[in-house]
BAZA-694232 format. One record per residue (C-alpha): x, y, z. Coordinates in steps of 0.2 Angstrom, whole numbers, plus 5000, padded with zeros to 4 digits. Layout:
# residues N
XYZ...
# end
This chain:
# residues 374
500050005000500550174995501150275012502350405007501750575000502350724993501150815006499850775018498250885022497550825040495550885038494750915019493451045024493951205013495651235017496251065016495351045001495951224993497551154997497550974992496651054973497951184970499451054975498750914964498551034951500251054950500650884950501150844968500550694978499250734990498450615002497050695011496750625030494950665037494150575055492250575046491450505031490750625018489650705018489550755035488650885047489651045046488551165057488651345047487851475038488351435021488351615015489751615000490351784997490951874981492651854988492451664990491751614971493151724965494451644974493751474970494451384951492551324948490851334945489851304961488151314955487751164959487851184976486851374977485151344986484951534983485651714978485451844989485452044982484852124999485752135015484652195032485452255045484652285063484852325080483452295086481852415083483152505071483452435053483952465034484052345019485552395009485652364991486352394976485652264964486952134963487351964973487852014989488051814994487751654987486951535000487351365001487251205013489051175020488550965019488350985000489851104997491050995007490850864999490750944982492251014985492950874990492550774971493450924964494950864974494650684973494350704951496050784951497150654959497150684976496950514988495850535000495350425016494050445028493750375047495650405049495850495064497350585068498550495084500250565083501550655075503350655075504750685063506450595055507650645042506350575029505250695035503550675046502650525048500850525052500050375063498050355062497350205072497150125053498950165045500550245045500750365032502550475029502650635019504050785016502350925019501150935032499651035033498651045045496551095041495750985053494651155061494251215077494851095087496451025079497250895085498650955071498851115081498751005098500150895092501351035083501351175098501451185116500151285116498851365106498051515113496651535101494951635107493651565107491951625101490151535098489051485086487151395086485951365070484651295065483551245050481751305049480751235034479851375022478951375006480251394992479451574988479951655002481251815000482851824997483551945009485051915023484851995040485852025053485252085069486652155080485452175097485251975097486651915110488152005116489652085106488951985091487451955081485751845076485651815059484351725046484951685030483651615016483851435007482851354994481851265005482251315024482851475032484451465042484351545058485851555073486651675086488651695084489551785096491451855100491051755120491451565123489751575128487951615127486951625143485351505139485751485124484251385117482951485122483651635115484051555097481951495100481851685103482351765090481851635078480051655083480351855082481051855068480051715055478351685065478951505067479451395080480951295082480751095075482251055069484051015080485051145088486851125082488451215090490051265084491751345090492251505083494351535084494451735079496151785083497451725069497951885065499151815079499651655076501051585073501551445064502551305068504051275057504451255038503751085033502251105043500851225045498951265051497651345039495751385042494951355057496451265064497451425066496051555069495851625052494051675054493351875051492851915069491652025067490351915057491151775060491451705041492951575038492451495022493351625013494851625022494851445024495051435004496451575004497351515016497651345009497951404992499451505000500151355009499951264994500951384983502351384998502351234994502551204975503851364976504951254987505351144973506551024978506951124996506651035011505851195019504451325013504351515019502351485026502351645037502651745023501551675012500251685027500551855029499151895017497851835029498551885043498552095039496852065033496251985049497152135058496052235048494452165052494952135072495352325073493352375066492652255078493352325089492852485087491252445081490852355099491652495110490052585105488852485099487552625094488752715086489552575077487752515069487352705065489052685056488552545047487152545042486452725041487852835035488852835018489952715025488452595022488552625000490352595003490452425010489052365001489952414985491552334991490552164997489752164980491552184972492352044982493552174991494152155009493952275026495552305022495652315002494052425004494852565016496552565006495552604989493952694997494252844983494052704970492652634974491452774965492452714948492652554952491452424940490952254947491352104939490151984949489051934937490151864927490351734941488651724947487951564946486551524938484851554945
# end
């Protein structure tokens, strides 16, 4: 049995897929390590930004439940609906992405192997070998996507000091017709936010907050689902960890390194990982493939991209929760609201939207030229 690989991706949610695609690509053996069988529950929101189907080399539409041109943002009593006419997010059902995803890998050479759970770590001058309780595997790369709670990131540092914030959804059934509209409510639960998001045939509804916790939690997700659709809770509560502070992490070494979830690389103030998830292990993967024949790839640099972004977005949160009234009044009902709105639509970062603020007026979207079909 084959057991010795160019690179091993421990975790093929999207960054260890973004990785794996980009590194097959170009020609490397990949051999992809992942404790469940796909597809798998993956509690999320599903909300695929601009950003994210920009960064991605193809189509998703198989995957869109829906397309969404209006974002509503509250606090509270107070709200606005901002848009400009173009897809503000493309709405999916992590399950389904994962695993297509996942084919796209699979159909372009990467090995893949489920149920193999991750035991131990350790290193020789061949490189790292990897034990599972199935099989041994060795490999000159390692990268580790395995999520929130990594065992990667257990097993390479002495510690990991990543916050921890919280997530709860769930899935309320609705007749396809309904709306199309994304809401945010930031008066739903501390330093964070309440959000619906429209499917095809469900509305996904969950609290996500900076805290580790969320002080009865249940009843205040049947809260403000009832507020906010008319409809009770029938479907399971699912909860998930939030790590939001990569803009300071560090990574291990030069044949090893964390991506994703794994090392925090999540925007704090909404929350939203896919995105970086997928950049993050397409820039491993080019360390990687600029190695060549080197023993060693420059990972911190090639991280750094992620890092200043997710400085960027810390430093609004930030400020947006040292006054909360203030901060929504920024965001939502001055002209600061046109600006990001444009910038989401044009697949631009916090950061990439304040350094270019004075483009913005000349700047034309490309977005439908990747929107999926409807």
């Amino acid at each position: 049995m084959q057991n010795r690989f160019e690179t091993i991706v421990i975790g093929a949610g999207p960054a260890g897929c973004a990785a794996a695609y980009d590194l097959t690509a170009a020609g490397k053996q990949v051999l992809m390590l992942d404790k469940c069988e796909f597809p798998r529950l993956k509690p999320c929101a599903g909300a695929l930004t601009t950003k994210t189907l920009a960064a991605l080399p193809f189509d998703v539409t198989p995957v869109v439940r829906r397309v969404s041109r209006e974002m509503k943002l509250s606090l509270g009593e107070m709200s606005r609906t901002l848009s400009n006419g173009l897809p503000i997010a493309w709405l999916t059902v992590r399950q389904e992405f994962d695993r297509f995803f996942l084919e796209q890998c699979i159909q372009r050479g990467a090995e893949f192997k489920s149920a193999h759970r991750l035991t131990a770590l350790s290193r020789d001058a061949d490189g790292w070998i990897v034990a599972t309780p199935h099989a041994t595997f060795r490999c000159r790369f390692l990268i580790g996507a395995d999520g929130a709670n990594s065992q990667v990131r257990k097993l390479l540092t002495r510690s990991h000091p990543l916050r921890i914030g919280l997530a709860l959804e769930t899935c309320i059934p609705i007749d396809p017709s309904d709306g199309e509209t994304i809401e945010f409510d930031f008066a739903a639960v501390h330093r964070g936010y309440g959000w619906v998001f429209p499917k095809d045939d469900h509305l996904n509804v969950g609290l996500y907050t900076l805290d580790p916790t969320i002080p009865h939690a249940a009843e205040r997700l049947a809260k403000f689902a009832a507020d906010k659709t008319g409809r009770q809770i029938s479907q399971p509560i699912h909860g998930h960890k939030i790590p939001h502070n990569g803009r300071s992490f560090r990574q291990a070494g030069s044949t090893a390194c964390l991506i994703g979830d794994a090392a925090g690389m999540i925007d704090p103030f909404l929350g939203e990982g896919i995105y970086h998830a997928i950049r993050s292990g397409q820039l491993a993967a080019r360390a990687i493939n600029n190695a060549g024949i080197s023993t060693s790839a420059d990972f911190s640099s090639a991280l750094a991209e992620i890092t200043r972004d997710l400085a960027s977005y810390d430093s609004e949160t930030r400020r947006f929760y040292a006054n909360i009234q203030r901060g929504y009044r920024r965001l939502a009902h001055s002209p600061v609201a046109g600006i990001l709105v444009k910038g989401f639509t044009l697949g631009w970062s916090v950061r990439q939207i304040k350094r270019r603020i004075l483009l913005l007026p000349f700047t034309q979207s490309s977005c439908e030229s990747i929107t999926p079909q409807e």
